[in-house]
N, C-alpha and C positions, 0 to 999 in steps of 0.2 A: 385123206381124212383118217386112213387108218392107220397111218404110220404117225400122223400127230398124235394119236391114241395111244401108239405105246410109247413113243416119246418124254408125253406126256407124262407115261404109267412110270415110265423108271425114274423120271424124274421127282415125283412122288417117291416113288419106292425109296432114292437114294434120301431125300429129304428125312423121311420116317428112319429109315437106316440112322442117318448122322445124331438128329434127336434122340435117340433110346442110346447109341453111344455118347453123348454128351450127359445123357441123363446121370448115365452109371460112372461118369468120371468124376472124382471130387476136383470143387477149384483147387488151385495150386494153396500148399498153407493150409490146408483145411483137412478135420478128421472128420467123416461119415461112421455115425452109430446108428445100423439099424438091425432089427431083428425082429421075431414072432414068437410070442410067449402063449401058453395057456394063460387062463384065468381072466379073458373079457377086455373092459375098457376097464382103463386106470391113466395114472401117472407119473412118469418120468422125469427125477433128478439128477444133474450131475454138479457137484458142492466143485468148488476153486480146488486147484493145486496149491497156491498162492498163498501164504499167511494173513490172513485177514483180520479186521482190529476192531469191527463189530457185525451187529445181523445185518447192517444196510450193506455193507460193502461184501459180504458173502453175498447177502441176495444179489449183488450187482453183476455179481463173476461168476453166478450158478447158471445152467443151461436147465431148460423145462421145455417136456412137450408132452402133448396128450398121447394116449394108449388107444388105437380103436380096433378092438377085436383080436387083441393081442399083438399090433403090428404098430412099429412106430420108425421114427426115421429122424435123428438130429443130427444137425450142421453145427463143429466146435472147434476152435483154433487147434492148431495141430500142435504145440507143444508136448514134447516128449516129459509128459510125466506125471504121475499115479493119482490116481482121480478116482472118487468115491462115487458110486450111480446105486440112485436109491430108486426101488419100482415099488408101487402102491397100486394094486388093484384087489376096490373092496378092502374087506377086512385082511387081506393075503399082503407082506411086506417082505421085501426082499432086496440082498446089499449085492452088490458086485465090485472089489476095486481091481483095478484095469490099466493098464499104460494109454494112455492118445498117443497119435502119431499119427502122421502124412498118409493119408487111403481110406479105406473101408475097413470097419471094424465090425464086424456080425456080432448078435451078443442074443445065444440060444439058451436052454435049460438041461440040463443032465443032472439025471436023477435027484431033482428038486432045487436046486443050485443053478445059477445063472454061470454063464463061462465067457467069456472072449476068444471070438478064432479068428482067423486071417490075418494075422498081426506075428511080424517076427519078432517083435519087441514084447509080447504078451507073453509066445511060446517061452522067451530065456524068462521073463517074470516067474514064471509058472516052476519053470525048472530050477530058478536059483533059490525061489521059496520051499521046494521039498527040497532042496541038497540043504537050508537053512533050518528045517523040520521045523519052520516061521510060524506057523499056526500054533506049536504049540508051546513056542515061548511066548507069543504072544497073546495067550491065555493064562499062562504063568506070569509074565514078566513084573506085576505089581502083589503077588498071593504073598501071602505072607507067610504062611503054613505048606510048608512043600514037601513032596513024597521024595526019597531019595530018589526015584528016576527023573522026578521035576526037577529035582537039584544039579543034576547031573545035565538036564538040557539048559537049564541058565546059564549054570558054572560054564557053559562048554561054547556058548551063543559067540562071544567075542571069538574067538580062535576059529571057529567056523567061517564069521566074517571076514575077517584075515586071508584065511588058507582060499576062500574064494575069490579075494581079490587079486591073489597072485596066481590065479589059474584062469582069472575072467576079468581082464586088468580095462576091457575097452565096453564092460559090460555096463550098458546106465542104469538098468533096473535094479541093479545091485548098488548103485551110486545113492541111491532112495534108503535101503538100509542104514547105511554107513552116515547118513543125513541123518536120519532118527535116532541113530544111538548118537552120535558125536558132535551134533549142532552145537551144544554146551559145550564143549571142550575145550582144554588150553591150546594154546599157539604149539606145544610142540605137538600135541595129538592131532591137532589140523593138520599140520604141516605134513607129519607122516603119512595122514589121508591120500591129500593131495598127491606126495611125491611114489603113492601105490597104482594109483592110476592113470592111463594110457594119456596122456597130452593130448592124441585124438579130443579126445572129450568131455575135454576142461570146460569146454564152454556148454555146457549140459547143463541143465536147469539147476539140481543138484551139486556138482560142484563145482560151480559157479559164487551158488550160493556159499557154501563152504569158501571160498575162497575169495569172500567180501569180506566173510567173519575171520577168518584169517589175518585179512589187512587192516582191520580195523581193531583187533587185539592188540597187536602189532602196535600201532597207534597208540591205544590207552593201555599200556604196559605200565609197571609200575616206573617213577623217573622219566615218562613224556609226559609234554605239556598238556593240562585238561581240557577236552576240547570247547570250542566257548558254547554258551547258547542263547536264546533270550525268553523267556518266559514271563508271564504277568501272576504275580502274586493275589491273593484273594484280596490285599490293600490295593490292589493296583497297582504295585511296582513291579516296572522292568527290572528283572532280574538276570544275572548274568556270571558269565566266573572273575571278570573284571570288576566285577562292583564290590568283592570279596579280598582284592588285590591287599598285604599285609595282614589276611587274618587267616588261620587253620578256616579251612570247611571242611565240614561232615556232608556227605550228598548220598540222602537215602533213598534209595527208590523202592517204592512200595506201592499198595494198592489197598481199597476198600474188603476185598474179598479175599487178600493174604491172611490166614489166618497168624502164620511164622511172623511173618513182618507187625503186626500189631501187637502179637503176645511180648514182643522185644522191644514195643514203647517204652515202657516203664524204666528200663537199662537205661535207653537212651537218653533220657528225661535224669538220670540221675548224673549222666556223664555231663548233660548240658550243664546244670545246678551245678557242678565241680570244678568245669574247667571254661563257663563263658566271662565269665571275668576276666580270663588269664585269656581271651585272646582267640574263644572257637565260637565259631557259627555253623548252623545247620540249616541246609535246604533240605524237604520232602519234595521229592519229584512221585507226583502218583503216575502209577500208569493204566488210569480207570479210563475205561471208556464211555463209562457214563457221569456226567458229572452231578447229578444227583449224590448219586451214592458216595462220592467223593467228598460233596460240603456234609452229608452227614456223619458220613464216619471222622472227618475233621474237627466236627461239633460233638462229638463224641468220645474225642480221644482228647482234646484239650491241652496240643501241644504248642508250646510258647517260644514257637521258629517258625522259620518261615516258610510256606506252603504253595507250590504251586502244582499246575496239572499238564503232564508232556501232552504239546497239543501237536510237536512239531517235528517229532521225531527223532529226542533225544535221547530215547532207550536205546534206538539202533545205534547213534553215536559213540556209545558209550558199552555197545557189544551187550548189553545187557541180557542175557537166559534165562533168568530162574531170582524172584525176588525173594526178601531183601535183598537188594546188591547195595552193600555200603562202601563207598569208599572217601578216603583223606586225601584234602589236597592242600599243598603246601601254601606260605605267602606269598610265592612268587608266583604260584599257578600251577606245581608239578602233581604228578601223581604220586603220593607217599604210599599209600596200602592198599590194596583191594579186599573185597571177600567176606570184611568182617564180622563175623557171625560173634552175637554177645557182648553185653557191654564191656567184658573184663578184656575181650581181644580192640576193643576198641581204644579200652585205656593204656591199652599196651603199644599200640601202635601213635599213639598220643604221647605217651612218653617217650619211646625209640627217634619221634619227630623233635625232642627236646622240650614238650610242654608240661611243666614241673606243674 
């Protein structure tokens, strides 16, 4: 009886053993954020990595959990890459951005500031943002009034990026920088990204992404064909680059909340008045997310072309960064000019296509 007792006992014991090790293992694919904060019960956010195209679809890719006595614990895909965690306890708010990755991630306080530890991917974070002295271009980086040492850390932010990328060529938290300054960029600024960093680590979230927009420049260069699409007019017509086939098109993309892009109606409206006789059509491609705001600022601007709203993902097609993006496409369908900022570069590139 007494040896089924301890039998028993270690059997137990070994059970309880395996549990508390299992406990402390993340599933495979999965990052563990947990830590102990001062300041009570609250609550924890973690916002997408992921470009998101309104509130629903961020709330859908944010991670949340409660706070109970400073101690909290969330389960979040393991993707490698820079994620925003907002903590709310009380009146008391506090930011952390942080790399994810495969393990455990502790996330404690020092000296009023939250940190991330046990993460080797945190540590070079950490290190390539003060060799980057990040913080304080990135309080600078939009000022418009800058002290000459501010000037001197702007002026200086690109060459820093550089000289680390050829000293930390397989580094991804530094992949994240190089993403922020240069997502906009032409095909050969991409390309020299790319061809700076380790092939190891091409397929890293970052430049990855870089290297879709690459190919897709590439694509809608000026002299390739436009790519097609189909969208539904506020008449109800499918609309398309084929449906355009023997006329100039103008394809403006724009939005309700562009300030740029509406102040250059009025150009545009004069360009149409001058040369739709002679043979040009203009689509608006808005790229509002809400469509409210879309039919009013359309009722509001009173423009006599044709309008629709990218429902389907023809900005990414079309590499799209930063609006207005206008550009001309040929009768046959090509791309004649991109870029064009103002009616007068509009009329220029309207004449260059032979529209007298």
């Amino acid at each position: 009886m007494s040896n089924y007792i301890k039998t028993l006992a270690v059997i137990t014991l070994a059970v309880i053993t395996l549990a508390v090790l299992f406990s402390c293992t993340p599933k495979p694919n999965t990052c563990i954020i947990k830590g102990q904060l001062t300041g009570g019960d609250g609550e924890l956010v973690i916002y997408p990595y992921q470009q998101v195209h309104s509130k629903e679809e961020a709330d859908s890719l944010s991670f949340k959990t409660t706070i109970v006595d400073g101690k909290f614990e969330l389960e979040l895909d393991a993707e490698i890459a820079n994620r925003n965690m907002y903590v709310t306890q009380g009146k008391n708010f506090k930011r952390l951005a942080f790399f994810s990755e495969p393990g455990i991630i502790t996330v404690s306080e020092k000296d009023g500031n939250l940190v991330a530890e046990g993460s080797k991917v945190n540590d070079n974070y950490q290190n390539i943002m003060e060799e980057l002295d990040y913080s304080t271009y990135q309080n600078i980086q939009y000022k418009k009034q800058l002290s000459p040492d501010e000037k001197k850390v702007k002026d200086g932010f690109e060459a820093k990026l550089w000289k680390a990328a050829k000293a930390y060529p397989k580094s991804i938290p530094l992949t994240y920088f190089f993403f922020q300054k240069y997502w906009g960029a032409d095909v050969t600024t991409l390309k020299k990204v790319l061809n700076t960093f380790s092939k190891d680590i091409h397929n890293s979230y970052y430049l990855n992404d870089l290297n879709e927009r690459y190919k897709t420049e590439l694509k809608t260069a000026v002299g390739q064909p436009a790519p097609e699409f189909n969208l539904t007019s506020l008449d109800g017509e499918e609309i398309s680059i084929s449906k355009y086939k023997g006329k100039y098109l103008l394809i403006d993309f724009w939005a309700s909340w562009c300030g740029p892009c509406r102040k250059a109606i009025p150009g545009v409206k004069e360009v149409y008045e001058e040369y739709h006789t002679k043979g040009l059509e203009i689509v608006n491609i808005s790229t509002d997310a809400e469509k409210k705001a879309w039919l009013k600022a359309v009722e509001q601007e009173q423009m006599p072309w044709t309008q629709v709203r990218d429902t389907n993902g023809v900005s990414e097609k079309y590499n799209v960064t930063a609006i207005p993006h206008i550009l001309l496409i040929s009768p046959e369908g090509k791309i004649l000019a991109k870029q064009m900022h103002g009616a007068e570069k509009i009329r220029e590139a309207l004449k260059e296509a032979g529209l007298q």
